[in-house]
N, C-alpha and C positions, 0 to 999 in steps of 0.2 A: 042833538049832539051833546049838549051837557048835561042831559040827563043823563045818558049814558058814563059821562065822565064821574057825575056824582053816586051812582049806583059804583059803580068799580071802585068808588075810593073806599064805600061802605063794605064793600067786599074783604079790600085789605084790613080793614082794622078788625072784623069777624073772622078773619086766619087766625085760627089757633098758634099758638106761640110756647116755645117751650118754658120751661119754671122760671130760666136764669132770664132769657126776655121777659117775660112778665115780671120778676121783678125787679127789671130796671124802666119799667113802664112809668111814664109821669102821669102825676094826677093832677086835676085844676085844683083852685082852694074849694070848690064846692063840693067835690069828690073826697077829696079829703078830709073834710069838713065832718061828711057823712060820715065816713069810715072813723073817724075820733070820736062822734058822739058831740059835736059841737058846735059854736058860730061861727061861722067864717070870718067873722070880726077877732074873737080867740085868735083862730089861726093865723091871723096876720101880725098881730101882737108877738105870737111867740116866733114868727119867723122875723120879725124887726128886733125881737131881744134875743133871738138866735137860738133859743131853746130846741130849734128841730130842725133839720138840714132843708136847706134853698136850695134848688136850681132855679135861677133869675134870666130869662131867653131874654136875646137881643140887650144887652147890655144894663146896667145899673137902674135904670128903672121901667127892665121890661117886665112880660109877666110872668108871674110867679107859680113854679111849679112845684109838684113831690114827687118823690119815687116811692111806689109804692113799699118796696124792701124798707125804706126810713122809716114809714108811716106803720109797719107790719111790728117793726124793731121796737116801736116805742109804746107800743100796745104790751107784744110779749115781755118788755123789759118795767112796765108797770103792774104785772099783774101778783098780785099780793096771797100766796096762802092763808087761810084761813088758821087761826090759833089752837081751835077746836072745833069739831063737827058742830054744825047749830039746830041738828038733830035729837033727843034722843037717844043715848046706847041702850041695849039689850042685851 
């Protein structure tokens, strides 16, 4: 019987979700982590100096979540053109 309960819950989180659910999806700091390019040690740093938006479950020192929409923000809001092609023109 619990297996069956644990195959179903895995069911729910493989439902497709539309764009705006997805991102409002939270990620753990390991996921997150990932998708930064970083230590997870980093990511707690800057969610203690506040540099990137918390959601904190079950109160003040529960655990620590992202939304993925934060984590997407702060990628596209770093990302830097380049000055000049680092190509050769022709």
């Amino acid at each position: 019987m619990a297996r069956n309960r644990t195959h179903a819950r895995d069911e729910r989180r493989r439902a497709p979700a539309s764009a705006e659910d997805e991102s409002h999806r939270l990620l753990d700091v390991t996921e997150a982590s990932r998708l930064l390019g970083l230590k997870p040690a980093t990511l707690y740093q800057w969610a203690y100096k506040r540099r990137i938006p918390v959601v904190k479950l079950f109160g003040k020192r529960g655990a620590l979540r992202f939304r993925l929409k934060d984590v997407l923000d702060l990628i596209n809001d770093s990302v830097r053109p380049a000055d000049r092609p680092s190509w050769p023109q022709r």
